[in-house]
N, C-alpha and C positions, 0 to 999 in steps of 0.2 A: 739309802732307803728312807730316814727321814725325808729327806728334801723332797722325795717322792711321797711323800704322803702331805708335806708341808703344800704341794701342789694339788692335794686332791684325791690322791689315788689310795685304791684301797691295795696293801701288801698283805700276800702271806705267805709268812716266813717260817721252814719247817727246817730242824734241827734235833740233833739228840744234844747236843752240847749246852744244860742249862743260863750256864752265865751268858749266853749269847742269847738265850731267850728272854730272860729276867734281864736283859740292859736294852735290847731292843723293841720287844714287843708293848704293848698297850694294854690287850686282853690276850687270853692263852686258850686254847682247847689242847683236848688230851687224848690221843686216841689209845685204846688198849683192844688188840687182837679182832682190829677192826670195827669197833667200837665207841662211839663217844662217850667217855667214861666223868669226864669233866668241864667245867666248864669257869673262868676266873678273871677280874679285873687282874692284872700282873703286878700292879704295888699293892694286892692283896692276899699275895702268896710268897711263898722264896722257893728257894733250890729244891731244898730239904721236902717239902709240902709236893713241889711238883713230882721228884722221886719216887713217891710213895703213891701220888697220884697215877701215873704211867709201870708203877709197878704190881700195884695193889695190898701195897704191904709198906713194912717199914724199912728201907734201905739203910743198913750201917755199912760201911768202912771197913775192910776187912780189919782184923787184928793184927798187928806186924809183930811177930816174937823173936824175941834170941836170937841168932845165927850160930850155930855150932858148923866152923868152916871145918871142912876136913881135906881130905884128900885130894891132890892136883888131878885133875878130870884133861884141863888142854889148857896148855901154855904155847906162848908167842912170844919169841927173843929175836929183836931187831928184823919183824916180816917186812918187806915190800912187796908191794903187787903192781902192776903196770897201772896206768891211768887209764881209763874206758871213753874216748871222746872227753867230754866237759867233765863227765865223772871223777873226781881224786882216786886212785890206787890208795893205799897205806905204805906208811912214811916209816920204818924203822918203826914199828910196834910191839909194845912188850906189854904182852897181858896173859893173866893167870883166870882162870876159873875154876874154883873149889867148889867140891861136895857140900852139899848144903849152906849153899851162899848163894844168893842173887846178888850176880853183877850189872848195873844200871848203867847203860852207853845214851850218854845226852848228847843232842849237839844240834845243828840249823840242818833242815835237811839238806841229803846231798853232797855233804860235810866225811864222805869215806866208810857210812854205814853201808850201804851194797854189796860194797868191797869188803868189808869187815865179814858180812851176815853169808856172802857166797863162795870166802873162804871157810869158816867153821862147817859149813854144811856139805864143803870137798867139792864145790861148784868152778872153784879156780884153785890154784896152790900159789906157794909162796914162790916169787921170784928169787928172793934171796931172804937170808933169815932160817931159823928153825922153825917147826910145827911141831910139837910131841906131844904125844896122850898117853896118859896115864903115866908121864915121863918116862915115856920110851919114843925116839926117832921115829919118824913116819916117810914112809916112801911112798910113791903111788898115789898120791891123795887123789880120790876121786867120789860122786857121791856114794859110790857101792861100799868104798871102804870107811865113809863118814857113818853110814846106816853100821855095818860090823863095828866097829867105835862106841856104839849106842848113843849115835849123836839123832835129837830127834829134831822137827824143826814147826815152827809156825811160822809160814812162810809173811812177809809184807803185803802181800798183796793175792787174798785167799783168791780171787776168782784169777787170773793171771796162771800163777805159779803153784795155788794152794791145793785146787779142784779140776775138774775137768767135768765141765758143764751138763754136755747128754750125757752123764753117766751117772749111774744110783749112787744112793749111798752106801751099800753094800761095795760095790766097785770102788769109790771114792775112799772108803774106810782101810780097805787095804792097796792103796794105791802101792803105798812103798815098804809093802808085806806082803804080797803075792806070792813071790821066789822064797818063802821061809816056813818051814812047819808054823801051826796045822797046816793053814791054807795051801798048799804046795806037799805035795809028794810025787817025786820020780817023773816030774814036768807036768802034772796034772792037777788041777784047780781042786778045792774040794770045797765047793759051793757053798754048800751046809754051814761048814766050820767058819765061812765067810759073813755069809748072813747071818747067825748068831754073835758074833764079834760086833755087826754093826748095829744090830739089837740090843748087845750090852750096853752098845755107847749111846743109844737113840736113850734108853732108860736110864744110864746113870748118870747122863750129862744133860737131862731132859732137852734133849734135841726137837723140837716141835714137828711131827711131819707123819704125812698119813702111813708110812712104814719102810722098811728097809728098800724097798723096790723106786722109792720116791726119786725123780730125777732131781740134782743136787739143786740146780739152778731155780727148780722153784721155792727153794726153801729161802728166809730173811736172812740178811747178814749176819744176824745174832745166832741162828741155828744153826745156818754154814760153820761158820765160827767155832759151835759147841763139837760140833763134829770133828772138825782137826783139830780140838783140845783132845777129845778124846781118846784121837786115832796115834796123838802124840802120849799120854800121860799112861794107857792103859798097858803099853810095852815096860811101863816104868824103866824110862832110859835115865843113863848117866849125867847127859847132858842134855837141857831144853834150851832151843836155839830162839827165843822169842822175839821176833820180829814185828812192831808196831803190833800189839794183839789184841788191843780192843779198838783199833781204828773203824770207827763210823758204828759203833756200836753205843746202845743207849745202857741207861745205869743197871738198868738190873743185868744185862748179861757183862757187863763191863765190872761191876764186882763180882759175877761170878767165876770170869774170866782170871781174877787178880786172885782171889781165895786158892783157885786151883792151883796158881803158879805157888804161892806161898805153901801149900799141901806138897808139891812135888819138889821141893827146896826142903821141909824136914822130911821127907822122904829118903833125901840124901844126894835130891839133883844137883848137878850145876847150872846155874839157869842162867842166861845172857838175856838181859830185857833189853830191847835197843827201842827207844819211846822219843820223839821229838815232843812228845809233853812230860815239860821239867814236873810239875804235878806227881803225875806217875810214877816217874825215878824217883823222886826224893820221898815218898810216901813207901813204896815196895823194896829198893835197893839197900842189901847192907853195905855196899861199897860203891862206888859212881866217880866212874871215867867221862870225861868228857872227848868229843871227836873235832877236828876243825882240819877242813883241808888235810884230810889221814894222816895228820900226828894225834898220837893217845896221848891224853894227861895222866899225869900220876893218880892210884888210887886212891879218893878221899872217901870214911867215914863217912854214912849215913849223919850227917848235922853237923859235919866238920864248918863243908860253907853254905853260906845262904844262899838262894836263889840268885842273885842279883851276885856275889860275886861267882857263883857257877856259869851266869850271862857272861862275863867277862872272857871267861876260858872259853866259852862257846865262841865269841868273839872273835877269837885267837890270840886279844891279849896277855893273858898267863902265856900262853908259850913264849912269848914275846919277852916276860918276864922271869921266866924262870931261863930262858935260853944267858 
């Protein structure tokens, strides 16, 4: 993009991801809710400023407190899972997630998080290895028995997997609540109970959208987003399966995204963050696995290592070394 501008041309470059604006742009504009709210030379502003700009307030950093680990929610002793095409399977995996702990899964993508994220969620079972929750043996793993589990999930990829496009948010809210009181009795919808569920969550999760009938696909990623936060935190489940969950989302829903997760961890969740932004992990995780070609690293301490030696394990040098 420079050499293109170095030629003449005029760029513009649109992103939520500050340090990519503040390293490449020149001047910045800011739009808010359709809006031009701002206007700025860029080495006359920083991060922080732009934040606030785009948000209209002052964006902090959630607080990270304490972790009171409790109780084994879902453990993995020596899993395998087949390889998917180019995709790695997992390799002999042994991972634990406790009640009220965020566990942080780092790694390059494509590095055996799919595998990881569509076992926990009961999308595949293990080849070989155990699965047990609440350490008790599990048979049948399927996503029917993942959801009875009270495993809940933020899927990687909300329009894909997350949503289902022509369909409201009232429909969208109880996607994988349907078959279960209220919503459900004696095989019959009860709409009511439906729509109000998604009106809780349009209000407590300020979902932005003209109302529960709204089809999902016209809402921004940041509301979609609020929506399967909601549709996941308001069952208050055991386990949250967080999968990339503020990808392509800008700061203010992207901490609002994080505050929640850390709300539903002293809540008592178990929470799986799986983030190809080391950022993220090493800021929200009290414990952090690294992934490479589906071997799991050992659990390190929130500040045990640095950035740069967690790259290493991402790498797949540590396993190299520890092997």
């Amino acid at each position: 993009m420079r050499r293109a501008v170095a030629r003449g041309l005029s760029v513009i470059f649109i992103s939520h991801k500050l340090h990519e604006v503040t390293a490449i742009s020149s001047r910045v504009v800011v739009l808010r809710h359709g809006r031009l709210v701002a206007e700025a030379r860029t080495a006359d502003t920083d991060a922080a400023q732009l934040a606030q700009m785009m948000v209209g307030a002052e964006v902090a950093a959630p607080q990270v407190r304490q972790a009171n680990p409790g109780a084994l929610r879902v453990s993995l002793r020596a899993v395998t899972t087949p390889d998917r095409g180019s995709a790695p399977g997992l390799k002999a995996v042994d991972l634990d997630l406790r009640a009220g702990q965020i566990t942080g899964l780092a790694g390059v993508s494509g590095n055996g998080q799919a595998a990881l994220a569509d076992l926990i969620g009961g999308l595949i079972a293990p080849a070989s290895g155990e699965l047990r929750i609440s350490d008790a043996p599990v048979t049948g793993w399927s996503p029917r028995t993942a959801l009875a589990a009270r495993i809940a999930r933020i899927p990687e990829d909300r329009h894909k997997t997350g949503t289902i496009a022509d369909f409201d948010l009232t429909e969208n809210a109880v996607l994988e609540l349907y078959a279960s009181p209220p919503f459900s009795r004696r095989g019959w919808m009860n709409w009511r109970a439906a729509r109000d569920f998604a009106q809780n969550i349009i209000s407590g999760y300020d979902v932005r959208c003209p109302g529960p009938e709204t089809r999902i696909r016209l809402l921004s990623g940041g509301n979609m987003q609020k929506l399967i936060l909601g549709r996941v935190l308001e069952t208050a489940p055991d386990v949250v399966l967080a999968n990339q969950p503020v990808r392509g989302l800008d700061i203010g829903a992207l901490t609002y995204v994080h505050e929640q997760l850390l709300a539903a961890r002293d809540r008592g969740a178990a929470v799986l963050l799986i983030s190809e932004d080391l950022d993220e992990v090493t800021a929200l995780a009290d414990v952090i696995h690294v992934i490479s070609e589906g071997r799991l690293s050992p659990a390190f301490d929130r500040g045990a290592l640095s950035v740069a030696e967690l790259g290493v394990w991402m790498a797949g040098e540590g396993f190299d070394h520890a092997a």
